[in-house]
DOBA-360960 format. One line per field, with one value per residue (C-alpha): x, y, z; residue number from 0. Coordinates in nm, 2 decimals. Example, Ala and Ser with C-alpha at 12.3 -4.5 7.8 and 13.67 -1.06 7.14 Angstrom:
BEGIN
xx [1.23	1.37] .
yy [-0.45	-0.11] .
zz [0.78	0.71] .
num [0	1] .
END
This chain:
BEGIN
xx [0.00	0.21	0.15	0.01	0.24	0.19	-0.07	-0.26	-0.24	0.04	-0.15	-0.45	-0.23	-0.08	-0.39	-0.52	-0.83	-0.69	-0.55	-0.33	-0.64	-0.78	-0.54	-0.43	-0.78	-0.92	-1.15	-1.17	-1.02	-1.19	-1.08	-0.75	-0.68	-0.77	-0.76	-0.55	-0.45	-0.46	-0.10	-0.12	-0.40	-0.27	-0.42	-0.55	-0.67	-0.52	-0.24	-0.36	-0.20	-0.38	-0.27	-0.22	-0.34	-0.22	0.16	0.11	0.25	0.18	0.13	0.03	-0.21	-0.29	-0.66	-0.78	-1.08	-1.33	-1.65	-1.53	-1.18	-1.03	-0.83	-0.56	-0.57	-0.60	-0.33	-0.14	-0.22	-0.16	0.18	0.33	0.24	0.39	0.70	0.75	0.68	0.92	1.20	1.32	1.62	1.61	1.54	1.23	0.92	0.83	0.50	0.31	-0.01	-0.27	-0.65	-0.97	-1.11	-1.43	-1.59	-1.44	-1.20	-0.83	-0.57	-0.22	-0.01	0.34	0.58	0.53	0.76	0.91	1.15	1.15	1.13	1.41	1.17	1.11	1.45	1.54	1.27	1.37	1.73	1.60	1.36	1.65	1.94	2.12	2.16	2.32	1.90	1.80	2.06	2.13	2.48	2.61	2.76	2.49	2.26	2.53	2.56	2.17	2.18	2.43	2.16	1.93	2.15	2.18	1.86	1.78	2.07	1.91	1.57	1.72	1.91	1.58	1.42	1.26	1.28	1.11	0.99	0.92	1.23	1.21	1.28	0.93	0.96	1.27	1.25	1.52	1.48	1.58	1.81	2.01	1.71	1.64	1.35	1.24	0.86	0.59	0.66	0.32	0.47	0.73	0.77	0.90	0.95	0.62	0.44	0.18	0.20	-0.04	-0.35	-0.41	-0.63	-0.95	-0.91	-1.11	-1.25	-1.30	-1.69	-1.73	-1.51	-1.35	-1.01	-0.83	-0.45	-0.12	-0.08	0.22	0.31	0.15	0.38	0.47	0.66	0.72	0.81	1.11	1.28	1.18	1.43	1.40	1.26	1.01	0.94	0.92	0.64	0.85	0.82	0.69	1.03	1.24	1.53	1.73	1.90	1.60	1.63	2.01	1.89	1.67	1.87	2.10	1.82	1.78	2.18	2.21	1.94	2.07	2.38	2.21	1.93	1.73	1.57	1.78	1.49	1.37	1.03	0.80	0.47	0.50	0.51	0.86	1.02	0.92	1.06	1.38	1.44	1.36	1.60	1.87	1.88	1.91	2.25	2.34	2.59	2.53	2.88	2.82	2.40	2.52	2.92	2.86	2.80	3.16	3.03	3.30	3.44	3.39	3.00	2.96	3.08	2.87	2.58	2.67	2.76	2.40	2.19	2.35	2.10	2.15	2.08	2.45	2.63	2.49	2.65	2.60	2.41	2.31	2.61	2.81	2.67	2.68	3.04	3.13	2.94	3.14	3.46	3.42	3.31	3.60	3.82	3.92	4.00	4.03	4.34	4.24	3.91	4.07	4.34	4.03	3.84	4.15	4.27	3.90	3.88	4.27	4.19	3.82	4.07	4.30	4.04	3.87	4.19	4.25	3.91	3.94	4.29	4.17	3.81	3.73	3.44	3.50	3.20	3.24	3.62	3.54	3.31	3.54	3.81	3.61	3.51	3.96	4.01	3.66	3.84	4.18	4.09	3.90	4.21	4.45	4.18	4.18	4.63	4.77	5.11	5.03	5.19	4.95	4.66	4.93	5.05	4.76	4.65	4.99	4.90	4.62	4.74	5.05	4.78	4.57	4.20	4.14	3.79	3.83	3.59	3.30	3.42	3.74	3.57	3.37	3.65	3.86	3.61	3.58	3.95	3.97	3.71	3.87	4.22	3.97	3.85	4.19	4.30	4.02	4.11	4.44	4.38	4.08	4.42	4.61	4.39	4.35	4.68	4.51	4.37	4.74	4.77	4.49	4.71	4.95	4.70	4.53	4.87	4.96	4.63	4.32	4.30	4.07	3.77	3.58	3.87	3.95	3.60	3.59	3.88	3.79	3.42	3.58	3.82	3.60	3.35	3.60	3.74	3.33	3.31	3.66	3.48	3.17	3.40	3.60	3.35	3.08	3.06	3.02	3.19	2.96	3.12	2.90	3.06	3.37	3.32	3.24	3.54	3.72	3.53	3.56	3.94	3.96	3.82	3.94	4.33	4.17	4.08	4.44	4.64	4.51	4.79	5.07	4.93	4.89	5.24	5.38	5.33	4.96	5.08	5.27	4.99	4.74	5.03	4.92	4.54	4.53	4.77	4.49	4.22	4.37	4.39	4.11	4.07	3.83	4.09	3.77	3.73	4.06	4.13	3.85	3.97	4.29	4.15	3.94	4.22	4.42	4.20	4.27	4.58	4.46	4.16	4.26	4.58	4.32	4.09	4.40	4.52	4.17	4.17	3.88	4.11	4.37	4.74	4.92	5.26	5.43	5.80	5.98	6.36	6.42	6.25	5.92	5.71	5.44	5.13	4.94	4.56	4.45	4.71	5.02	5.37	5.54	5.89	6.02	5.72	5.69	6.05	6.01	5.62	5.72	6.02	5.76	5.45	5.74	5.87	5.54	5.46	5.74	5.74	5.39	5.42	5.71	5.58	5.19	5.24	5.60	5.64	5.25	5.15	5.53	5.46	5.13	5.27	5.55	5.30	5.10	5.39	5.54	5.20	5.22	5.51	5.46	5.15	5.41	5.66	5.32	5.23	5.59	5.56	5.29	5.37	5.67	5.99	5.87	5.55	5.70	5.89	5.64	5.49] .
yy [0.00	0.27	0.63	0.92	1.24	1.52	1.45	1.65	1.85	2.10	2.36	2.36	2.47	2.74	2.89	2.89	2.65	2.45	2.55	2.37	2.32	2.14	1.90	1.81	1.79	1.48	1.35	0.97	0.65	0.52	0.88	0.84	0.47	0.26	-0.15	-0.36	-0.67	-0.93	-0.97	-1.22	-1.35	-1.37	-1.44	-1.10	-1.02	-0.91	-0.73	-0.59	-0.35	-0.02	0.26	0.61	0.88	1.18	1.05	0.89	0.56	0.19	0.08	-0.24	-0.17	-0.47	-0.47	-0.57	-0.80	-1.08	-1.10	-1.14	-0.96	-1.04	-0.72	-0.97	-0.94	-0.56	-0.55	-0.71	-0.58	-0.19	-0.28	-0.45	-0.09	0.13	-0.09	-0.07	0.30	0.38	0.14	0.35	0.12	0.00	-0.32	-0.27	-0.21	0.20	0.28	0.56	0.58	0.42	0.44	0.32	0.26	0.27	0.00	0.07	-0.18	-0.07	-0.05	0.04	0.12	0.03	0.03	-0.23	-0.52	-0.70	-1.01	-1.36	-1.48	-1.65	-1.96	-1.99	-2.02	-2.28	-2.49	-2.46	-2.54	-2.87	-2.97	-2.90	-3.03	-2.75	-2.36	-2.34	-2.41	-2.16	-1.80	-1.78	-1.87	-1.92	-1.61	-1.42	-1.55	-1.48	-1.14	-1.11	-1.30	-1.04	-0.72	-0.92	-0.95	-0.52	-0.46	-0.72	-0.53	-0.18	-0.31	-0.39	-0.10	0.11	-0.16	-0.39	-0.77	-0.94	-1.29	-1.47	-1.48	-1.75	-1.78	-1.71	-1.37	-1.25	-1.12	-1.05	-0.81	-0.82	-0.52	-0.63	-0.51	-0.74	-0.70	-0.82	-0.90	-0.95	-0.78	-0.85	-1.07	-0.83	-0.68	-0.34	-0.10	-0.08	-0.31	-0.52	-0.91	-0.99	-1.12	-1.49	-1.63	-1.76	-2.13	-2.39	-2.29	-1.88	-1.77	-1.71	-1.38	-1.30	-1.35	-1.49	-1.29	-1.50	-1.73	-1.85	-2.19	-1.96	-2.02	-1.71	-1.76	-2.06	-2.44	-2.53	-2.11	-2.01	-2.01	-2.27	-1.95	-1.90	-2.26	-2.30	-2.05	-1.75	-1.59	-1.25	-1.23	-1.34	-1.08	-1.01	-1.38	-1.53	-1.31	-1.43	-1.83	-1.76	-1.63	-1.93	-2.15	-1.95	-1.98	-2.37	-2.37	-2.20	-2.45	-2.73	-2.70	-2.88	-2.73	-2.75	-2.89	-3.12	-3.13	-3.34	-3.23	-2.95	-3.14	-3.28	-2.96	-2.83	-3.10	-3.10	-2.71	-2.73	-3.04	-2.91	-3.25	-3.16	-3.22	-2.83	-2.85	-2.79	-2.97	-3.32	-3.33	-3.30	-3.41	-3.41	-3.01	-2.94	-2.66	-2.42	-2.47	-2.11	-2.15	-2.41	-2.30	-2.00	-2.15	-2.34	-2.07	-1.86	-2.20	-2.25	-2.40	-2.14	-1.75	-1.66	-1.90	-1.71	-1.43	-1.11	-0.94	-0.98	-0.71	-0.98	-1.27	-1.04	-0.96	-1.35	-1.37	-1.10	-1.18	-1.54	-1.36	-1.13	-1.42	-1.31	-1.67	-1.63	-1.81	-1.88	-2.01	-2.22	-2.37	-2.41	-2.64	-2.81	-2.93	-3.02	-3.27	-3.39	-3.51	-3.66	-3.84	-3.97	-4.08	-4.26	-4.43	-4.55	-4.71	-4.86	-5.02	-5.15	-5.29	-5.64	-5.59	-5.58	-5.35	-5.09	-5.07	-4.99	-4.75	-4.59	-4.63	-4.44	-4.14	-4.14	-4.11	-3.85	-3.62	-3.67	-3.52	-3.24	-3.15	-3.15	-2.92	-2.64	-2.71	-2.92	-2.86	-3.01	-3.33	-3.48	-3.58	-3.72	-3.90	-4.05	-4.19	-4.33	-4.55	-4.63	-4.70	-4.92	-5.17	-5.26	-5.36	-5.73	-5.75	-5.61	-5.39	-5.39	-5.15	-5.33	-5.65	-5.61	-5.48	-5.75	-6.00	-5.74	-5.83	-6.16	-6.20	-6.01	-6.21	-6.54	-6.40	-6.34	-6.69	-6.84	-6.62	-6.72	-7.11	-7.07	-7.04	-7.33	-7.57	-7.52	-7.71	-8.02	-8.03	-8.04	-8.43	-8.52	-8.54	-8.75	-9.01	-9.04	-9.11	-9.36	-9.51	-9.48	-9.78	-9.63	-9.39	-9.41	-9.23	-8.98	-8.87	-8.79	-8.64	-8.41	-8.35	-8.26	-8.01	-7.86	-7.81	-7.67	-7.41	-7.29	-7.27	-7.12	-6.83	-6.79	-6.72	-6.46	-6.26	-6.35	-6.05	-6.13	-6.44	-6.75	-7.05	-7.29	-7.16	-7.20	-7.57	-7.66	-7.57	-7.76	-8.10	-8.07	-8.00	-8.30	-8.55	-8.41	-8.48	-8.80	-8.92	-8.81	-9.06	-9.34	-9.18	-9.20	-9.36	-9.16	-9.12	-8.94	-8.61	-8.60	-8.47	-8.18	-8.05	-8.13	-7.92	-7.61	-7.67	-7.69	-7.36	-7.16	-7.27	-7.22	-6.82	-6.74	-6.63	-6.87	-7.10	-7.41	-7.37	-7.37	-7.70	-7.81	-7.76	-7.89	-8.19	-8.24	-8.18	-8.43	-8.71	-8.67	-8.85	-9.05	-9.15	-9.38	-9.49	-9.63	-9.76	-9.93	-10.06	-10.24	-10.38	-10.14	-10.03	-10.16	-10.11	-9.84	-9.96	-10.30	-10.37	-10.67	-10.76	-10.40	-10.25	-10.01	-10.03	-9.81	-9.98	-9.76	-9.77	-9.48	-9.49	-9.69	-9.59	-9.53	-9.59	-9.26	-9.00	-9.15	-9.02	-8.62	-8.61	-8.70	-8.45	-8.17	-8.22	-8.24	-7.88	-7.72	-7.85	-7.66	-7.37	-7.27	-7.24	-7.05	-6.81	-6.79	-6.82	-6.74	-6.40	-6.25	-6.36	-6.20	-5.90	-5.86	-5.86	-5.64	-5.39	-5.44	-5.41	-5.08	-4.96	-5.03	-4.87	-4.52	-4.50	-4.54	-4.27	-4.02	-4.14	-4.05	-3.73	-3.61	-3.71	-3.51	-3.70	-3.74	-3.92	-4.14	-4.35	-4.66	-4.66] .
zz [0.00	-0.13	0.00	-0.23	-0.15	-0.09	0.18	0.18	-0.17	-0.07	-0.34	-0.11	0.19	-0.04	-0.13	0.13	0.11	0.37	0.73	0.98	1.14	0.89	0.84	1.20	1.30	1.46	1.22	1.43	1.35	1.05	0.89	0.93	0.93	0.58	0.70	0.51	0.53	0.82	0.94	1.21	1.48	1.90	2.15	2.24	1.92	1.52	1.39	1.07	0.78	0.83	0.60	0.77	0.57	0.79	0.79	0.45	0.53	0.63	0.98	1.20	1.47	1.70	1.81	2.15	2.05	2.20	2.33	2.71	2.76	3.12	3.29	3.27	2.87	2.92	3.17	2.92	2.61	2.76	2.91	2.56	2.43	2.68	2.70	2.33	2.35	2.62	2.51	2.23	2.09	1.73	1.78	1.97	1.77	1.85	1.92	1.77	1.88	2.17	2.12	2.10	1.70	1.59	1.77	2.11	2.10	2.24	2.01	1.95	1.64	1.53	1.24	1.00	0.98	0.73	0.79	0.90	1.29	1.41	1.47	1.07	0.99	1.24	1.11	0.76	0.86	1.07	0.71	0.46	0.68	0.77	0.79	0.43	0.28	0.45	0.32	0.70	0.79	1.15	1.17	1.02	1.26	1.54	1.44	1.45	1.79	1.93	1.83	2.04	2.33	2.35	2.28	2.56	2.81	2.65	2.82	3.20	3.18	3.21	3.45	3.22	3.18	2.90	3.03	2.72	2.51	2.22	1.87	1.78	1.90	1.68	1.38	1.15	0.88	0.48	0.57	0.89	1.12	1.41	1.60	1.96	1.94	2.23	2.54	2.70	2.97	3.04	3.39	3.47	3.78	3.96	3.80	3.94	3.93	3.55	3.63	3.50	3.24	3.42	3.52	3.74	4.04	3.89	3.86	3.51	3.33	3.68	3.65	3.93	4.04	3.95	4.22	4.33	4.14	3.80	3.52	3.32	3.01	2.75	2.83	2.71	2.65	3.04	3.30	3.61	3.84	3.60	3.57	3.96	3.96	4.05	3.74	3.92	4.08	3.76	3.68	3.44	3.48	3.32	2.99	2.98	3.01	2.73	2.54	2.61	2.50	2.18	2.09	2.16	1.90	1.64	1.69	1.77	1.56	1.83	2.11	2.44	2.63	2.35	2.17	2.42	2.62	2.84	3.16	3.05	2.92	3.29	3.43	3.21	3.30	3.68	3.71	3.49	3.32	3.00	2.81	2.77	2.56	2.20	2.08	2.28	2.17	1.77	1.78	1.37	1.32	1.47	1.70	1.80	2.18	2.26	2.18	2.32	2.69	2.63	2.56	2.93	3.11	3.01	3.12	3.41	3.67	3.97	3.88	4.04	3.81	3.45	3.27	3.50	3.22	2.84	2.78	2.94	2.69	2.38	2.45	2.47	2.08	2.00	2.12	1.91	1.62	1.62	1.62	1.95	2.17	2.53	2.62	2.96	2.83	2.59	2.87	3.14	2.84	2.80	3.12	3.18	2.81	2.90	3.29	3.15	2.86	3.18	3.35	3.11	3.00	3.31	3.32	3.01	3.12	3.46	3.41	3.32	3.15	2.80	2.71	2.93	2.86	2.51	2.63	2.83	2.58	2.31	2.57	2.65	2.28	2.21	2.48	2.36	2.05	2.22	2.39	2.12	1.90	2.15	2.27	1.97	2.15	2.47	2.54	2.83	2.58	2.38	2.63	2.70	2.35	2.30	2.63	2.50	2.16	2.39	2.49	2.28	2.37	2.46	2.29	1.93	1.92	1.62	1.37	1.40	1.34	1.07	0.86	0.96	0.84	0.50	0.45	0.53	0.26	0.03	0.07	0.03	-0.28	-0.38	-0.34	-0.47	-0.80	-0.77	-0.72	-1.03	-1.26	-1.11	-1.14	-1.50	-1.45	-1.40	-1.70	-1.89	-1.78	-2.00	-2.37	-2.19	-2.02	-2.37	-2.53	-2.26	-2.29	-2.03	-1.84	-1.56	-1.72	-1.43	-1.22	-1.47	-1.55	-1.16	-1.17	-1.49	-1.31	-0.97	-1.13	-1.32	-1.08	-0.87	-1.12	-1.15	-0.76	-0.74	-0.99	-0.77	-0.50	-0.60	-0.71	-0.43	-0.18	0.08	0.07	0.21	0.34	0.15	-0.23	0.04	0.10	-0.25	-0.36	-0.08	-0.17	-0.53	-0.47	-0.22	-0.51	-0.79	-0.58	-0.40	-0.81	-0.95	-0.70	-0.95	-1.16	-0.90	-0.64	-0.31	-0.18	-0.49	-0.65	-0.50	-0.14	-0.29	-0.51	-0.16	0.02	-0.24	-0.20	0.19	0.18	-0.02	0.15	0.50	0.46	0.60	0.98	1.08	1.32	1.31	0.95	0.85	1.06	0.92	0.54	0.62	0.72	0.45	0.19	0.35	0.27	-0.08	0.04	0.30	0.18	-0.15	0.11	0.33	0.08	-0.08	0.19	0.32	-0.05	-0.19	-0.47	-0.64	-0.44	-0.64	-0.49	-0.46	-0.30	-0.45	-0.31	-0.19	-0.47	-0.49	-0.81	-0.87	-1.04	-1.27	-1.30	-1.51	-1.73	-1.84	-1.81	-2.18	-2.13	-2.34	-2.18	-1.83	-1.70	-1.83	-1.71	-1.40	-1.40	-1.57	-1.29	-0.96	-1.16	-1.15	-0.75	-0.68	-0.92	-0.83	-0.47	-0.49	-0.73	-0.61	-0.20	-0.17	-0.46	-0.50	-0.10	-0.01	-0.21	-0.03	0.28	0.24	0.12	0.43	0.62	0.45	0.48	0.88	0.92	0.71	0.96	1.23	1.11	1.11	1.44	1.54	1.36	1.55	1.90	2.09	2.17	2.54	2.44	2.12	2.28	2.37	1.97] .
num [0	1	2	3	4	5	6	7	8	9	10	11	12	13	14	15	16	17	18	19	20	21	22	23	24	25	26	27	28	29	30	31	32	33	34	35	36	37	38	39	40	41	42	43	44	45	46	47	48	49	50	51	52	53	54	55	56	57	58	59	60	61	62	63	64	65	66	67	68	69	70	71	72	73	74	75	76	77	78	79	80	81	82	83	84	85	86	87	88	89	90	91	92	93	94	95	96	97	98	99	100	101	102	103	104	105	106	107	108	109	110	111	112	113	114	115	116	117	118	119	120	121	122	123	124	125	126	127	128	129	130	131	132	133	134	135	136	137	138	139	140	141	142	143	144	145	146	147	148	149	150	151	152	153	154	155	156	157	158	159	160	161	162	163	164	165	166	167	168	169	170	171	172	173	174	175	176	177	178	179	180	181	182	183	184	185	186	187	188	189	190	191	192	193	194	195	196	197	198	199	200	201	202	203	204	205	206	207	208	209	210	211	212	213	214	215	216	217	218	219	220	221	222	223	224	225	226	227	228	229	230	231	232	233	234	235	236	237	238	239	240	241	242	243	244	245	246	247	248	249	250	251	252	253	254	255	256	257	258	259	260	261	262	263	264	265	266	267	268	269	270	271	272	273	274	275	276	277	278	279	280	281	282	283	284	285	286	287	288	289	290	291	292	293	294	295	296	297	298	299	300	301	302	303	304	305	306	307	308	309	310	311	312	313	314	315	316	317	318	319	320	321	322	323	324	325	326	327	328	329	330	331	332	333	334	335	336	337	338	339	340	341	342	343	344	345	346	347	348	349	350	351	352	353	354	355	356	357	358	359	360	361	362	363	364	365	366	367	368	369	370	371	372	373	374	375	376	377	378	379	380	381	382	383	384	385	386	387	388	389	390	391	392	393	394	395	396	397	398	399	400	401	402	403	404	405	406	407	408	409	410	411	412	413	414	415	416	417	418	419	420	421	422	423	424	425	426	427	428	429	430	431	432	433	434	435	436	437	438	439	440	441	442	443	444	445	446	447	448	449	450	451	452	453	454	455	456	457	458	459	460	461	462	463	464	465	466	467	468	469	470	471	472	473	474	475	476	477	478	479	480	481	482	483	484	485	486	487	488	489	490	491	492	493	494	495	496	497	498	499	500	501	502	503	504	505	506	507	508	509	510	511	512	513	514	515	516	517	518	519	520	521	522	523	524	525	526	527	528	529	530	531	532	533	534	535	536	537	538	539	540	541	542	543	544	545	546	547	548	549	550	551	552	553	554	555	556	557	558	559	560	561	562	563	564	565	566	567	568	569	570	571	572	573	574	575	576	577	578	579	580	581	582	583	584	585	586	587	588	589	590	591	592	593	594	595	596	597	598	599	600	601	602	603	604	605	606	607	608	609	610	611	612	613	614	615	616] .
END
């Protein structure tokens, strides 16, 4: 609603159709005021956008309204006014005028705002995850929340307390203005205790005086005084725990006192049970140590303990906005996160109880950390980590433990890979047992089965994630036969136990101790199992010793005199060229990385610790 200047027509004036008179002359609300808009609804009544034609410009005027309005309403309504009025700072609304309209209903008007209350933005930031959504950034709003801390000192400089500080109630503008809203509650020199809102046990529209035990103020923003009841005798303190409520908000992004029914939020306040600090309640938004002791010191339980005055708490936002760090602040915050690291270490190093001394030892290493971020040159939280780092927790705790089993699969997987290629080897005897001549079909079609299926479940394996043991096993068995069906070539006790000696090696990396004895065992009947069944006369005997002299009998194949010699020499080469190559070069080569890996962590360790604390890693 744009004003129409000049008001009134300035050529009227200077003619002299219109006097002075004329245009200052009370001509009643309706004449003066056009209504607008509806702004907002309260519980006293509307805030509407009236345009002033006298002035020429917009206004709000908040209207008294309801069919049965209490004194205490009245009471109320009249004191937000004059407070506003006589608090002339410019981040309290000014007043310009206090009436009655048209209809008799009590009124007062006030400049027109434009912004966004502090409450919005939170609740924006808590929807899109964070204040960057919202175009407010954590030090605009802590510039904004410093305005608010003056205008707040401005107010008990001249006697005045507000009583019902909350994000609701601040508005910041598009321009830098910040606005403290709602000073109905607000008690000043002289004034008499506000009446209450008629309740149980009141006749009707009487309303009944604020009785001790009356709470005055908001659940969850008021200060444990108020929250006892006392609110009539709250001072200034209660504005300054408040305001403490409002900044672990904005850090927090989470009310201090949580989000439950009002009973609780009492409760929580009265108690002082409420986890007050701002950086321990959301570890993940990396709340500056400064902020968070101020948002302690302003909630403090007992009136004494707070910041003397909001001058007091706007110079602390200040100081941390300047950059300024209080070094005695800093070394107080320290000594207090390096004795909590001590203690807990010791904790952790002396109880039996596995769980609680990974509990404890997480808290020694949380607070370690603290310490070093506000004194990165002192040597006592260093001290302690390297202790704990020196002994080493008995129970390996979860983390740990699930990526331990992540890389025990992964070296499974690699194995398997690895073994997939070597026993495409067992396929090379098959020219060579045709040429000789198959004697035993039965055998080698097992054997050709077994390997075969073993290559395929060697496959699955190394690309299964995560790895189960039943592809595991299959591969085991099938290597076990396919082995137990190749000592028809040789006969148990020759070649066979070296290749087995390969198998059980690749299968035994894994760090399952049962499983591995397990598949150790189960290769090994691929050598003990045809030795047996030979030897109870279930298969033909692969060996026979006449006059001092061991003959080996073939069954799936016969021996050519000019092939048997240099196949023999060729399969004993690869038994031990594989090994060698496979477990004792790639396997090395692993481990040496591991362990070059191991110890360039150890030189940083060592690079970060002072000489004095170095010494046990």
């Amino acid at each position: 609603m744009a004003p129409t200047l000049p008001i009134p027509s300035e050529e009227a004036l200077l003619s002299g159709e219109l006097t002075l008179d004329d245009v200052l002359a009370d001509e009643g609300f309706s004449a003066r005021y056009h209504r607008g808009e509806l702004l907002g609804v309260g519980g006293m009544g509307e805030v509407r956008l009236f345009h002033d034609h006298r002035i020429g410009r917009d206004v709000a005027i908040k209207v008294i309204q309801g069919d049965e309005v209490h004194a205490g309403q009245v009471v109320r309504f009249l004191r937000e006014a004059r407070v506003q009025g006589q608090l002339e700072h410019p981040s309290i609304v000014p007043v310009y005028d206090l009436g009655l309209d048209q209809n008799g209903d009590a009124y007062f008007s006030m400049k027109r705002l434009k912004g966004t209350t502090l409450h919005s933005i939170l609740r924006s930031a808590r929807k899109g995850g964070g204040l960057e959504q919202t175009g407010w950034s954590e030090r605009k709003l802590l510039g904004a929340f410093n305005q608010v801390c003056l205008a707040v000192d401005y107010a008990h400089q001249h006697g005045v307390v507000h009583r019902d500080l909350k994000p609701a109630n601040l508005m910041f503008g598009d321009f830098g203005e910040v606005y403290v809203l709602d000073w109905g509650l607000a008690t000043m020199p002289g004034a008499l205790p506000l009446p209450a809102e008629s309740g149980e046990g009141s006749s009707g529209s009487t309303p009944r005086a604020t009785r001790a035990g009356d709470l005055i103020g908001t659940p969850g923003y008021m200060a444990p005084e108020q929250a006892r009841g006392d609110g009539d005798t709250a001072g200034p303190a209660a504005d300054i725990y408040a305001l403490g409520t409002i900044l672990f908000e904005m850090l927090a992004l989470e009310p201090i006192h949580g989000e439950e029914g009002v009973a609780l939020r009492i409760a929580s306040t009265v108690m002082g049970s409420a986890d007050r600090s701002p950086a321990s309640r959301t570890p993940g938004r990396e709340i500056a140590p400064e902020l968070d002791q101020i948002v302690l010191h302003a909630t403090e339980l007992a009136v004494e303990d707070r910041f003397g005055s909001a001058r007091e708490l706007s110079d602390a936002v200040e100081a941390y906005l300047d950059g300024m760090r209080d070094s005695d602040l800093r070394e107080k915050l320290a000594r207090d996160h390096r004795q909590a690291a001590e203690a807990a270490a010791d904790e952790a190093l002396a109880l039996e109880d596995e769980q609680l001394a990974e509990a404890q030892r997480r808290k020694a290493m949380h607070e370690v950390g603290r310490a070093l971020a506000l004194t990165p040159e002192d040597p006592e939280p260093l001290r302690t980590m390297v202790r704990l780092l020196d002994s080493p927790p008995r129970r390996i705790p979860d983390e740990v433990r699930v990526t331990w089993h992540e890389m025990s699969d992964e070296k499974s997987r690699w194995a398997m890979g690895v073994a997939r290629w070597i026993y495409l080897l067992w396929l090379l005897p098959a020219p060579f047992i045709f040429w000789a001549g198959v004697r035993e079909p039965k055998s080698m079609a097992i054997g050709a089965i077994a390997t075969l299926s073993t290559m395929l479940a060697l496959h699955i394996g190394s690309r299964q994630r995560p790895l189960g043991a039943p592809i595991q096993y299959a591969a085991v068995i099938g290597s076990a036969i396919a082995l137990g069906a190749g000592t028809r070539m040789f006969g148990p006790l020759m070649y066979i136990p070296a290749v087995t000696a390969t198998a059980a090696l690749s299968f035994a990396m894994t760090e399952k101790t049962g499983r591995r004895y397990i598949w150790t065992a189960l290769c090994s009947m691929a050598v003990l199992g045809p030795y047996l069944l030979e030897t109870a006369g279930l298969l033909s005997p692969s060996y026979a010793i006449r006059n001092g002299v061991l003959e080996v009998l073939p069954h799936m194949h016969a021996f050519p005199a000019g092939a048997t010699v240099p196949y023999l020499l060729a399969a004993s080469m690869l038994a031990v060229i594989v090994p060698a190559i496979v477990y004792g070069g790639i396997l090395r080569g692993r481990l040496n990385e591991a362990e070059r890996s191991m110890l360039t962590q150890k030189w940083h360790l060592e690079r970060l610790l002072p000489p004095a604390a170095s010494g046990p890693t």
